[in-house]
DODO-361503 format. One line per 2 residues: number of its first residue (from 1); their letters; for each residue x, y, z of N, C-alpha, C. Coordinates in Angstrom, 1 decimal. Atoms other than C-alpha are relative to their C-alpha. Layout:
NUM = A = X Y Z X Y Z X Y Z  ...
This chain:
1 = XX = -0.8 0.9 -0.9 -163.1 -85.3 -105.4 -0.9 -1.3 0.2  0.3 1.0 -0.3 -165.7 -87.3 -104.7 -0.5 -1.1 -0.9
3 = XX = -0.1 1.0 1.0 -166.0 -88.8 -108.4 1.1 -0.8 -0.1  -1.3 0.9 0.3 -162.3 -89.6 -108.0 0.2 -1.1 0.8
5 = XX = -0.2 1.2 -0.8 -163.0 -92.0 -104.8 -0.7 -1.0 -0.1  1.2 1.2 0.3 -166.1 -93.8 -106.3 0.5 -0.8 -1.5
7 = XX = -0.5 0.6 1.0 -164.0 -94.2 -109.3 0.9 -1.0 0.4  -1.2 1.2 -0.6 -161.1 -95.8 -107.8 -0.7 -1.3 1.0
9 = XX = 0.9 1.0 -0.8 -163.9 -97.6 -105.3 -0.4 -1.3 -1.1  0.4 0.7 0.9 -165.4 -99.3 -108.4 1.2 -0.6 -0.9
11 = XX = -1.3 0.7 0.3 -161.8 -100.1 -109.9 0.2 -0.6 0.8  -0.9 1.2 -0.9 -160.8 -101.9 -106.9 -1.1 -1.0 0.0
13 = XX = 1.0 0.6 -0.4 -164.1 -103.4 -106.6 -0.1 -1.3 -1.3  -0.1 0.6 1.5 -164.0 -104.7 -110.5 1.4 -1.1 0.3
15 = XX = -1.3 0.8 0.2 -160.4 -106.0 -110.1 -0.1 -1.2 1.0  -0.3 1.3 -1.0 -160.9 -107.9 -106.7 -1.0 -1.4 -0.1
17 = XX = 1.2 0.7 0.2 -164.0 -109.9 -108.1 0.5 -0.8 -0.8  -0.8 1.0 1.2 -161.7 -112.2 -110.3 -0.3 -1.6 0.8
19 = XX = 0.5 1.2 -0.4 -162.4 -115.9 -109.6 1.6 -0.7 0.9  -0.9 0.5 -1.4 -160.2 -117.1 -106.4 0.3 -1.4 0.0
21 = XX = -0.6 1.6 0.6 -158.2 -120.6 -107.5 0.3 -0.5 1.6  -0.4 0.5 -1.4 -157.5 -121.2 -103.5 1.5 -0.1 0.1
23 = XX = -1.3 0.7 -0.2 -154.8 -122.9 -102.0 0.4 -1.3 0.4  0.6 1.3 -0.2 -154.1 -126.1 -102.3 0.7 -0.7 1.6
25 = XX = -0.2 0.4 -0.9 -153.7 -128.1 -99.1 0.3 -1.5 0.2  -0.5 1.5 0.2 -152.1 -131.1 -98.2 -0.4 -0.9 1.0
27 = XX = 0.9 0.8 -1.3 -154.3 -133.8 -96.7 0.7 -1.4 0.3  -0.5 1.4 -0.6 -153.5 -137.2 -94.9 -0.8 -1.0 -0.1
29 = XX = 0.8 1.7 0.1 -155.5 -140.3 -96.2 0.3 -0.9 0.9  -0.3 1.5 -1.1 -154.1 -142.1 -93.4 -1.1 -0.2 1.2
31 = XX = 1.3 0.2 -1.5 -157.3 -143.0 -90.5 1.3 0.1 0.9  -0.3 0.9 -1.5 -154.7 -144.7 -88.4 1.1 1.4 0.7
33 = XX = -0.7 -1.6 -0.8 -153.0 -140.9 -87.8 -0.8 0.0 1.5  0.5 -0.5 -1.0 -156.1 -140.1 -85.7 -0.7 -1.6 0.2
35 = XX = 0.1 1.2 -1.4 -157.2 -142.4 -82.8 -1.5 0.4 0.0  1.6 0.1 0.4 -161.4 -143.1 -83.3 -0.5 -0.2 1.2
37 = XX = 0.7 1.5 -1.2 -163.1 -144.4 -80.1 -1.4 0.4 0.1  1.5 0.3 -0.1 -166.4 -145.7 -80.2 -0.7 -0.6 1.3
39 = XX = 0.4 -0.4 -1.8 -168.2 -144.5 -77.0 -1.3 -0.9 0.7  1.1 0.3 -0.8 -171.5 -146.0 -77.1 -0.9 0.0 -1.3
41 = XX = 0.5 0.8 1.1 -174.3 -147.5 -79.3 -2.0 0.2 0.6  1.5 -0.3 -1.1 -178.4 -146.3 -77.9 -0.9 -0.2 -1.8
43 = XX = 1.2 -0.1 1.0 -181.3 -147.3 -80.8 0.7 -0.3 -1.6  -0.9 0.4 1.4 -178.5 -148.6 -83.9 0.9 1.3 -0.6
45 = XX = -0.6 -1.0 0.5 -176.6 -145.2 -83.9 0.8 0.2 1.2  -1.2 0.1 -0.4 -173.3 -145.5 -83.3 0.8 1.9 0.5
47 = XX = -0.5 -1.0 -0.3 -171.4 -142.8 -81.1 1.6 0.0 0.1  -1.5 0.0 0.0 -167.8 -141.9 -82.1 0.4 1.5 0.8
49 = XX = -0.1 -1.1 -0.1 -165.4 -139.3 -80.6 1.7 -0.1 -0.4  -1.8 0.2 0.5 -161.5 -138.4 -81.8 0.4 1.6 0.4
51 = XX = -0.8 -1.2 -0.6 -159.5 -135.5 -80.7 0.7 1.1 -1.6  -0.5 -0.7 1.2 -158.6 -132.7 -83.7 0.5 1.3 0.6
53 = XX = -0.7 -1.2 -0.4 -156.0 -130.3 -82.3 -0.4 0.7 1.0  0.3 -0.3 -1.3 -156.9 -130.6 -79.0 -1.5 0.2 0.3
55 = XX = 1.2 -0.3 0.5 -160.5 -129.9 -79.9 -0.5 -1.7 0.3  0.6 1.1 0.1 -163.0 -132.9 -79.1 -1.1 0.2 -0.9
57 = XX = 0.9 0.4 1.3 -165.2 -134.0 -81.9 -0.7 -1.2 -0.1  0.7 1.1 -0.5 -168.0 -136.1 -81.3 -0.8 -0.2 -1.8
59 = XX = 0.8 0.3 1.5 -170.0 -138.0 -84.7 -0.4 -1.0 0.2  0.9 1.5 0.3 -172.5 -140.9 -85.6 0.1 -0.3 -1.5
61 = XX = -0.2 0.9 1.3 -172.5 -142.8 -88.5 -1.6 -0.3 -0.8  1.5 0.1 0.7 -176.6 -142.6 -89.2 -0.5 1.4 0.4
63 = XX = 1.0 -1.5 0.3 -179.2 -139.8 -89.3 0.1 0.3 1.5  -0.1 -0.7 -1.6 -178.6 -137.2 -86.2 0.7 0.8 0.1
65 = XX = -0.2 -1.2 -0.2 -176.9 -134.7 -85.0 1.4 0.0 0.9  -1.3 -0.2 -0.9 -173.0 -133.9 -84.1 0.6 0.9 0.4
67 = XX = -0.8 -1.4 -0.2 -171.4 -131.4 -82.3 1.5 0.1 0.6  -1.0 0.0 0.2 -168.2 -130.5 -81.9 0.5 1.5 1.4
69 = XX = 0.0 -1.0 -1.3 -167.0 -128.3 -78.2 1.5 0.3 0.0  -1.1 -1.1 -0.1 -164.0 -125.8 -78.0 -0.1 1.0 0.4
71 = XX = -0.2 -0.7 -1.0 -163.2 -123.5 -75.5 0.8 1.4 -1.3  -0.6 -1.3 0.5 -162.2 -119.8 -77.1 0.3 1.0 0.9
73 = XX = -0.1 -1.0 -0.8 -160.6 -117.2 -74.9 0.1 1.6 -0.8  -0.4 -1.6 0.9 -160.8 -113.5 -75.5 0.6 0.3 0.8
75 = XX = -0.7 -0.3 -0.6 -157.8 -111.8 -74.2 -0.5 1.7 0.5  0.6 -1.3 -0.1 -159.9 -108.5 -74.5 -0.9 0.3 1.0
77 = XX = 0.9 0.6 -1.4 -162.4 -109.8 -71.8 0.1 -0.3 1.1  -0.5 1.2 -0.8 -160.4 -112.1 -70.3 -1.1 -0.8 0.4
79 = XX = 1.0 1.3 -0.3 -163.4 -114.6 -70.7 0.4 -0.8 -0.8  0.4 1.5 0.2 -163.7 -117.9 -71.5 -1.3 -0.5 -0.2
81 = XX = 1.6 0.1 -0.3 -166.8 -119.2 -73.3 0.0 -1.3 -1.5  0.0 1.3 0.7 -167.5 -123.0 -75.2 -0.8 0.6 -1.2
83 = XX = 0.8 0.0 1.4 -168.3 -122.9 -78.7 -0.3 -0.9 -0.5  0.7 1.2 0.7 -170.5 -125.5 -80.1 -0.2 -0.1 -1.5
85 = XX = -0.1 0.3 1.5 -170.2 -126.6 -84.0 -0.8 -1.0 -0.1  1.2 1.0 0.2 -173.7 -128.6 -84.7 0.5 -0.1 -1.7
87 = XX = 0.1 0.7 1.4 -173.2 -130.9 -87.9 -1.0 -1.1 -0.4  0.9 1.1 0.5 -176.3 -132.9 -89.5 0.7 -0.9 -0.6
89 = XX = -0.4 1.1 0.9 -175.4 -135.9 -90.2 -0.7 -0.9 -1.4  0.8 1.1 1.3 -176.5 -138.1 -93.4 0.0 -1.1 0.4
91 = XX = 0.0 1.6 0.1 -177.4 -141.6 -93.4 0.6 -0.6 -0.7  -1.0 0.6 1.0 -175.0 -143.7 -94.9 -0.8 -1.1 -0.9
């Protein structure tokens, strides 16, 4: 029995390892969708922030560091607790 579950383990395992083509997704080239505003300007590094699905999303435009703050509730807890998304930026 327990050759027959390591066999079928390794069949499913072989089959699901196939190369994953995605899905393709349909984006919006348009800027003027979303609303930019530029907050403030300290040492030649510009501070942007724009709103993505209710979500605030702060960015610079030279070498530094952006994060991005969203509130997640667990209904299992019933807490409430901010999650921070740190993105290094590149220098343009």
């Amino acid at each position: 029995m327990k050759k027959i579950i390591l066999f079928v383990s390794v069949i499913f395992l072989l089959v699901s390892c196939k190369e994953n083509k995605g899905i393709n997704v349909p984006t919006s080239d348009s800027i003027n969708e979303i609303k930019v505003e530029k907050l403030f300007v300290v040492d030649g590094i510009t501070v942007y922030r724009f709103y993505d699905g209710g979500r605030v999303v702060y960015f610079t435009n030279k070498k530094g560091v952006a994060k991005a703050f969203h509130d997640e509730y667990d209904p299992a807890t019933k807490t409430t607790r901010t999650k921070v998304v740190e993105t290094l930026c590149n220098e343009e």
